[in-house]
C-alpha positions in Angstrom: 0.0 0.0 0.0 1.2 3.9 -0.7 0.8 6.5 1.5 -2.8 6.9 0.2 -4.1 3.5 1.0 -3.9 2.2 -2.4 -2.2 -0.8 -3.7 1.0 -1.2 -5.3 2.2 -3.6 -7.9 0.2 -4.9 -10.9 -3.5 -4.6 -10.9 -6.4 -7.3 -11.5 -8.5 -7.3 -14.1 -11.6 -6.5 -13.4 -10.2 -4.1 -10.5 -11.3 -0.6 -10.4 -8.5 2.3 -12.1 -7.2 4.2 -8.7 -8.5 7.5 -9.4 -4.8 9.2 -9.7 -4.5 13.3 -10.4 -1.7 14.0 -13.3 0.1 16.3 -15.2 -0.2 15.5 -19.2 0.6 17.4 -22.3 -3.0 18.6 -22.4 -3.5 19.8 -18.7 -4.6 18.2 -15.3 -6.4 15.5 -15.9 -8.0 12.8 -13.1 -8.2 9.2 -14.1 -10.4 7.4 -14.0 -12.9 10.5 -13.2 -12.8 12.7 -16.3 -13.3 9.5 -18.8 -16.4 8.4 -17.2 -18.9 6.6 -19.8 -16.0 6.5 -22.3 -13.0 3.3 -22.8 -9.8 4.3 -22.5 -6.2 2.9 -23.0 -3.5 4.1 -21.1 0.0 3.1 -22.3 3.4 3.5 -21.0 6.3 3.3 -22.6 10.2 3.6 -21.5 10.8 7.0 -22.6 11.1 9.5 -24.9 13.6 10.2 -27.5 14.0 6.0 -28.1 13.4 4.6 -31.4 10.6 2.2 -30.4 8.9 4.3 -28.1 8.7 6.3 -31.5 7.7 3.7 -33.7 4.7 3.0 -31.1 3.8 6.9 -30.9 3.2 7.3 -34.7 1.2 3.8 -35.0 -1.0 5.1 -31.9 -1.7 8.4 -33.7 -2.2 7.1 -36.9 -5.0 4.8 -35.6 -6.4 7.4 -33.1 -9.9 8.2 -34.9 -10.5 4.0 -35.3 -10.0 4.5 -31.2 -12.2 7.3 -31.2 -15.2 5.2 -33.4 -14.8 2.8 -30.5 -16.0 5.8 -27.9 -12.3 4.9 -26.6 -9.6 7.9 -25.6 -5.8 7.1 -25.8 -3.4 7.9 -23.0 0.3 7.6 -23.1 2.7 7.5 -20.0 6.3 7.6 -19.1 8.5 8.9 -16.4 9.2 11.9 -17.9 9.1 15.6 -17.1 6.0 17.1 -19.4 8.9 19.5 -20.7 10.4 16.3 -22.8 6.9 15.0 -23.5 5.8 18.3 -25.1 9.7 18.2 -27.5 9.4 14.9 -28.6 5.9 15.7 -29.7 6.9 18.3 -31.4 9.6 16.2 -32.8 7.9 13.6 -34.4 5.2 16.1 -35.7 8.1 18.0 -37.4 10.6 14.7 -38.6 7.5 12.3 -39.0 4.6 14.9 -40.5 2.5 13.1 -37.8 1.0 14.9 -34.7 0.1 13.1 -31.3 -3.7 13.9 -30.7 -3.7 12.4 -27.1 -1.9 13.7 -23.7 1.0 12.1 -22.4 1.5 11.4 -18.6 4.4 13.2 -17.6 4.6 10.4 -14.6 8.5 12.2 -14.0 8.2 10.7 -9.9 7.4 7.9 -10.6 4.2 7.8 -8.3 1.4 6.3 -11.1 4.0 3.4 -12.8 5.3 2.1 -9.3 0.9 2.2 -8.4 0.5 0.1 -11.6 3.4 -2.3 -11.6 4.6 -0.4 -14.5 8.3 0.0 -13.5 10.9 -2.2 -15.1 12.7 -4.6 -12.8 16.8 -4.1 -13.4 16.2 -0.7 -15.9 16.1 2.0 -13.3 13.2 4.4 -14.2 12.1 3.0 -17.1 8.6 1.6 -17.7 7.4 -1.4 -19.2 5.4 -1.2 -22.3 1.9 -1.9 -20.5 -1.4 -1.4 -21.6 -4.4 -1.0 -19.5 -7.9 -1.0 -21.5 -10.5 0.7 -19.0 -14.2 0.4 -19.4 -16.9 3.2 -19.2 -17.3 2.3 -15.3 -13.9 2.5 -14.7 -12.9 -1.1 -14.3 -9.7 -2.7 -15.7 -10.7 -5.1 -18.3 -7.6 -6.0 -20.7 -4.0 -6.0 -19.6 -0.7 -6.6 -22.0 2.8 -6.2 -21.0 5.7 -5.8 -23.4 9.5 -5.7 -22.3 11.0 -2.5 -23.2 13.3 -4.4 -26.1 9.8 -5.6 -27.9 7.6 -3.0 -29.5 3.8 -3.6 -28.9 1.7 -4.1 -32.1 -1.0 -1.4 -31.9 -3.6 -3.8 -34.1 -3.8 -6.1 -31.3 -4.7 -3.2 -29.0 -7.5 -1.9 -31.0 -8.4 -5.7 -32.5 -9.2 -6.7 -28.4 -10.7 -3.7 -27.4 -13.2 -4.3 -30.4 -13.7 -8.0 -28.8 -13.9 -6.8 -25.6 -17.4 -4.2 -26.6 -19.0 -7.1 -28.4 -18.5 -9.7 -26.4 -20.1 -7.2 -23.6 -22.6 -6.2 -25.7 -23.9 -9.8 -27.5 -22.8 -11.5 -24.0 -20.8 -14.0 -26.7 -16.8 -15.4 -26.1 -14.4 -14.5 -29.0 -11.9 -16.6 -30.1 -8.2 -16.4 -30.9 -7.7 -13.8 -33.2 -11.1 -12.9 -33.8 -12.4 -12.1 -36.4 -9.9 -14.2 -38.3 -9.8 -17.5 -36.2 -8.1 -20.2 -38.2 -11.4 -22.5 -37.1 -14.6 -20.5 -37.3 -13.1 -17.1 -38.6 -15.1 -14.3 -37.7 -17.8 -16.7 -36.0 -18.3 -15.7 -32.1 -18.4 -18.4 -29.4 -21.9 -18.9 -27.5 -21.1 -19.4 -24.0 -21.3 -22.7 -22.6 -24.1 -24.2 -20.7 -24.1 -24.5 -17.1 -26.4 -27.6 -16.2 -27.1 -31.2 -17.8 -30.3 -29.7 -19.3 -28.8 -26.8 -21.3 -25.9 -29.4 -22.2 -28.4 -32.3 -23.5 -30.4 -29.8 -25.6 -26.9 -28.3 -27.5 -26.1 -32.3 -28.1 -25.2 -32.6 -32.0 -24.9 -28.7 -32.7 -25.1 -28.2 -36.5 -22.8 -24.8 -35.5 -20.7 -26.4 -33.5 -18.2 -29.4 -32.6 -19.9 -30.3 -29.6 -22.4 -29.5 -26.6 -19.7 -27.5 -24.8 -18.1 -25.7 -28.2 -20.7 -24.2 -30.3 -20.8 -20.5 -32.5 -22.8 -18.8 -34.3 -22.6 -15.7 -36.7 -22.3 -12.5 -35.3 -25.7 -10.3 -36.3 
């Protein structure tokens, strides 16, 4: 626990966000508190000025308004002073020709990546490449967690928070690499039943390989 009462070290999914107070490149902003009834995904990443914290930064931007379609805000992090934050911004707007819609944590004592288990063991300061996805309620649903040697693939990001709102939505399971599963492709998973009786009525599914694996078209 900090000095707060809060726990420290990697979250649960499923957990509520802390509600943490933070300087970014576009202001004060509380999280969980000013995103409520929007997603969100708050990244971190080692630092600025690295090559692959770069490479992540222009993928991130370029898919921002797919984000955005999703009702979902992007929110990047590293231990940083805001100063830094706001020059490499500019930097990759002026070498790149891209510009960085979202705020940037400038997380420069460390206080919100030691909350989230976000500091990387045996590289000082740095961060972790983590990702937190965050529901409208607040809750922690999705969480990924790249070395910093291993750049994160920013498709995956936006390919799971789309699975996540569906399968919320049409209470369905997705499976591995939805919507192009090498069994059922973009078919979604009904969720198994949990007695003999819904079991004995799915026996011999004609979508499905059995009572306990069955899918269906997603309408």
């Amino acid at each position: 626990m900090d000095t707060n009462g809060f726990k420290t070290g990697i979250p649960l999914i499923g957990e509520k966000m802390p509600s943490i107070k933070v300087q970014t490149t576009h202001g004060i902003k509380t999280i969980p508190d000013d995103y409520k009834g929007k997603w969100f995904v708050l990244f971190s990443h080692p630092g600025d000025f690295t090559p692959v914290c770069t490479t992540e930064f222009f993928a991130f931007a370029r898919r921002n308004e797919e984000f955005k379609k999703l009702n979902t805000e992007l929110i990047g992090l590293s231990i940083d002073q805001v100063f830094s934050h706001i020059k490499w911004v500019e930097w990759i707007n002026e070498k790149l020709k891209m510009k960085i819609p979202f705020p940037i944590i400038a997380d420069d004592m460390g206080h919100v990546a030691t909350k989230l288990g976000m500091i990387h063991p045996g590289k000082g300061t740095n961060t972790v490449r983590a990702v937190f996805i965050v529901d409208p309620e607040g809750l922690i649903r999705l969480m990924i967690y790249y070395p910093q040697e291993i750049g994160r693939q920013v498709d995956e990001v936006l390919r799971a928070l789309k699975a996540l709102q569906i399968s919320d939505k049409k209470k369905v399971a997705m499976p591995e690499n939805w919507p192009n599963n090498e069994l059922i492709k973009d078919k979604v998973i009904i969720p198994p039943p949990k007695d003999f009786a819904g079991a004995e009525a799915r026996m011999n599914p004609t979508n499905g390989y059995d009572w306990w694996f069955t899918f269906k078209e997603l309408n």
